[in-house]
N, C-alpha and C positions, 0 to 999 in steps of 0.2 A: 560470615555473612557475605552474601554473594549481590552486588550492586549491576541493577539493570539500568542501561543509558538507553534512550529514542525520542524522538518527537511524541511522548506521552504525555496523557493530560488533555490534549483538544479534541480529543474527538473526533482523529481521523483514524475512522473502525480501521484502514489495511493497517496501521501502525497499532492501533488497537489489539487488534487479531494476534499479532507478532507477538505482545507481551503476555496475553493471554495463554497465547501455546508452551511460551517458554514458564511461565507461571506454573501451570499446571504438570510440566517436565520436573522441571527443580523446587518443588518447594520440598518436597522430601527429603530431599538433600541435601539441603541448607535454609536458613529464614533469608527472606529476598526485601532487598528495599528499589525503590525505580524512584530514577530521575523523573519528576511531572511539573505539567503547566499549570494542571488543578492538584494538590495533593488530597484533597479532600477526595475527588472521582476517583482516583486511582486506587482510595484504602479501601473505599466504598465498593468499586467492583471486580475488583482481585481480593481484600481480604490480608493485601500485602502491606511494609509500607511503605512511605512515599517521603522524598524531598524537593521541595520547592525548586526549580530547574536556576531559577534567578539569583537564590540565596548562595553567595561563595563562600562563605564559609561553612554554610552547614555543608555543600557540596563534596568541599575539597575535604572535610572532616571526615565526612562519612566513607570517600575512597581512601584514606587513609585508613581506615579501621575495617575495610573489606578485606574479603578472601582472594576475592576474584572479580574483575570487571567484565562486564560482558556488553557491549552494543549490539542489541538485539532489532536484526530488519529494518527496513525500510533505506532512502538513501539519502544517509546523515553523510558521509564525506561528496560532498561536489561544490562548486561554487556558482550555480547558476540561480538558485535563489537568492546568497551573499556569500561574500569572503565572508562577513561577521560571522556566520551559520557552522563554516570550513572549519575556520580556527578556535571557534568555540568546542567542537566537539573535537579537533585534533589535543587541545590545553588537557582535555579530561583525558584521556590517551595516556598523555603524558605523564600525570598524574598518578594512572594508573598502573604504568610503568617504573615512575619511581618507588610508589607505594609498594612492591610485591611484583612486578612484572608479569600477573598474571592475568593479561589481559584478553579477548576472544570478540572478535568481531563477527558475528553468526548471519548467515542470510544476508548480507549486504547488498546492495543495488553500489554502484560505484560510478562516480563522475553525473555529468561530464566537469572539466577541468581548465576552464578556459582563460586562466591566466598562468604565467610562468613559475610566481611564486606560489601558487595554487599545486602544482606538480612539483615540486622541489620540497615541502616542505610536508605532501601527501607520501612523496615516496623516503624522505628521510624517516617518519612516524611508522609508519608501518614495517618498514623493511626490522625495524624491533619488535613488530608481533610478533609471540608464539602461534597464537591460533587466528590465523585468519581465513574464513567463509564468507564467498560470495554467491548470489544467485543464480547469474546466468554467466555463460561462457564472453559475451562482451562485457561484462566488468573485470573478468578475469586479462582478457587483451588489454581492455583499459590501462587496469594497473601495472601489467608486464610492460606496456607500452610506453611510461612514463617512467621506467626503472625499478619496480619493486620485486626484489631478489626475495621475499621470504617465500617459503612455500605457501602456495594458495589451493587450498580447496574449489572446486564447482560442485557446487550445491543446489540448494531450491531457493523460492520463497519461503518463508516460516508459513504462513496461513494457510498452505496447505493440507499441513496437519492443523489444520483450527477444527475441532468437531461442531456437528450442526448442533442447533437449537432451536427449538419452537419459534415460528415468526411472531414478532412483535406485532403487526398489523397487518388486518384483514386485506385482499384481495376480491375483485370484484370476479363474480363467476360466468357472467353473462355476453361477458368480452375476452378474448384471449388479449392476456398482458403483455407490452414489451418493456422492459426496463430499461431510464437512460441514467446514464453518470457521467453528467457535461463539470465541467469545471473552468475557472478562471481561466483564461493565458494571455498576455500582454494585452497587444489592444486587439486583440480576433475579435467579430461579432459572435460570441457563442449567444448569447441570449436570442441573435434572429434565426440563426441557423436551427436551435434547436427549437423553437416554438414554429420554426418552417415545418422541420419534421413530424412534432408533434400534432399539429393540424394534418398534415397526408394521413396521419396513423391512425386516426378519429375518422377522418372521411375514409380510411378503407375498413372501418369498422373492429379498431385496434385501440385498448386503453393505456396510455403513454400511462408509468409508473415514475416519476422521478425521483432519485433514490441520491439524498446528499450525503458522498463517502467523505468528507470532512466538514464540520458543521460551520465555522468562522465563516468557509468561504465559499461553501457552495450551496447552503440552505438556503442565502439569500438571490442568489443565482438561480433555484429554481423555481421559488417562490414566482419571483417576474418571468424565469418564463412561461409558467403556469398561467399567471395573469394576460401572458403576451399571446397566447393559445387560444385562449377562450375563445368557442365560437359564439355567433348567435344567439343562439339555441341553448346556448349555457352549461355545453358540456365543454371541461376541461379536464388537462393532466392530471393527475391524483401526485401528492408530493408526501412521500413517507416521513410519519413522524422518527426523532429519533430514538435509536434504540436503547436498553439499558448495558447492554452487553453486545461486543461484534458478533457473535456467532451465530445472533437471531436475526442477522441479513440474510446468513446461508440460508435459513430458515424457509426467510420470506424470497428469496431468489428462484430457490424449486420449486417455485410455483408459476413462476413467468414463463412466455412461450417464444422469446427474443430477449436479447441483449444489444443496446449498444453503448459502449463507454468508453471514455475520454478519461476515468482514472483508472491506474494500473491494475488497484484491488477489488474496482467495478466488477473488473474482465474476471479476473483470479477468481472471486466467489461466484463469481456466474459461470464460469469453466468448470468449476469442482461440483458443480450441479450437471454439470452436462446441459447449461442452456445455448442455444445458438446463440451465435454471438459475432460481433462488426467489433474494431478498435478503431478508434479515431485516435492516431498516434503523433503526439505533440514533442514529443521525448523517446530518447532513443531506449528507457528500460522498457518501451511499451512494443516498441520492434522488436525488440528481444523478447518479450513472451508471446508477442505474436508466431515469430518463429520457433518456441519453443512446445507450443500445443496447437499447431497449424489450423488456425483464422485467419481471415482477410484484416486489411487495415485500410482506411482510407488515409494518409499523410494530410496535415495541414500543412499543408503547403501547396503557391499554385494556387487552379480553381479548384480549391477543396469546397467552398460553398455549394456549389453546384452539382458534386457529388455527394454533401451531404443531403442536400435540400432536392433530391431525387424525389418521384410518385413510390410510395412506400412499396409498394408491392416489386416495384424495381429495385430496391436498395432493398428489402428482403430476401429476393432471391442472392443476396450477396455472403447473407451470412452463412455460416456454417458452423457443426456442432463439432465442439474440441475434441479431438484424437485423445479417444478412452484410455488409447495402451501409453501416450506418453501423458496424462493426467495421470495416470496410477504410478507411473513409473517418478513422477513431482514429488505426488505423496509421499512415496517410497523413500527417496531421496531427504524433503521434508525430517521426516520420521525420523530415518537413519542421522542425520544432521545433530536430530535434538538428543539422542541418545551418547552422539561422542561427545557431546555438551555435558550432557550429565555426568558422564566417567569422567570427562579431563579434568570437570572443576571438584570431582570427590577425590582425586585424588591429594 
């Protein structure tokens, strides 16, 4: 039995996507159970199954009686959300290490790390991985940077290889679409900035699509600024309902005629479509795929307000449509990732 760890369960489709891909990789190869926030959504749309993330003993049970551990995507080691977050998923590591040692860290996002015992106790836990993958070449520095001697992988994202899916909901045909994927972040005004933008995009004759890549925390976020949009006249943003499965984003993304997004997996599925696309980069894994499929980013930071809440037609000319040959070459990468996944853990 081969146990999947991630921030699964809430319904944040790039973390979605991740378990998805690795789902559909290994189930042939082993029967799969994932750590979840809902175990019920997770049996329900994988098919796999699922333990309660909360519950420690059935936790530590079930890594006891695995094959192999695997922390699939997204960036569960950093402490910028919490230490609590760090050391939770370092314990399961641990665990996983004692149980059998075979543990595989796949597609990781890495840091940032901004306390001491955050680094000390990052690079004591992994420098015992056999298998560790990360995404982009700054988490690779990252980790070298704060002492991790095991050998590391540079990898992709996993939801690269996510394959598409029919869109969950319609698009309007009468307007070309732009998609946005604003998210939380300390105290930034995202709610004015983006109903600023939203409004230019209506008045240049553009239908703002709001698209929430994690539901807790950003449905309610677009909700208002949908509300905060509305003109006069009673035309606003359309805010996508959720979907049953990540991969009827891709779906509903190739069909947009812009991107602009503030979460990482906004960008990723709207790249892998080949839609133009703007980063509004809050975090440093977002510089890193910026630079990795060459788009512009606007930095919060500074007067980023002013650059966001530009006349549309000006901050459109900004975007740019991601470099096909290093999009395929993700893929590729992607792909090839999930397949030494597959070998390492049959053996």
């Amino acid at each position: 039995m081969i146990m999947i760890i991630g921030y699964y369960g809430y319904r944040n489709w790039g973390d979605e996507g991740s378990l998805a891909v690795l789902v559909e990789r290994l189930r042939a190869a082993a029967s799969l159970v994932a750590l979840s926030g809902d175990p019920g959504f997770t049996r329900k749309t994988y098919g796999i199954q699922a333990v309660a993330r909360g519950d420690w003993q059935a936790v530590r049970r079930a890594i006891r009686h695995s094959d192999a551990l695997i922390l699939g995507g997204g960036s569960l080691l950093q402490d910028a959300t919490s230490l609590r977050s760090l050391l939770y998923y370092l314990l399961l590591i641990r665990w996983g290490l004692q149980a059998h040692g075979r543990v595989l860290l796949v597609g990781q996002g890495m840091g940032p790390f901004h306390r001491f015992l955050s680094r000390l106790l990052v690079r004591w836990t992994l420098n015992h991985v056999p298998f560790l993958s990360v995404r982009d070449e700054a988490s690779a520095r990252q980790l070298r940077t704060i002492g991790v001697r095991a050998p590391i992988r540079v990898d992709a994202d996993l939801t690269w290889a996510l394959p598409t899916r029919p869109a969950h909901a319609e698009l309007p045909v009468e307007r070309p679409c732009v998609g946005l994927a604003p998210r939380p972040w300390r105290h930034l005004p995202i709610h004015e900035a983006f109903a600023t933008l939203c409004r230019h995009q209506m008045e240049a004759g553009w239908q703002p699509v709001l698209i929430p890549m994690q539901e807790t925390q950003d449905r309610p976020l677009c909700e208002a600024i949908a509300a905060m949009a509305q003109t006069q006249e009673g035309m606003r943003p359309l805010v996508i309902p959720p979907p049953e499965h990540p991969a009827q984003l891709l779906g509903l993304m190739s069909r947009l005629q812009a991107m602009v997004s503030m979460r990482l997996h906004g960008a990723i599925f709207a790249a892998a479509q080949g839609v133009p696309l703007l980063c509004l980069a809050y975090d440093p894994k977002v510089n890193a795929l910026t630079e990795q499929i060459g788009v512009p980013m606007i930095a919060l930071a500074g007067d980023w307000q002013a650059a966001v809440c530009q006349p549309w037609e000006i901050l459109r000319a900004q975007l740019r449509t991601p470099d096909a040959k290093r999009v395929d070459a993700l893929r590729q990468k992607s792909a090839a990732l999930l397949e030494a996944v597959r070998q390492w853990v049959a053996l």
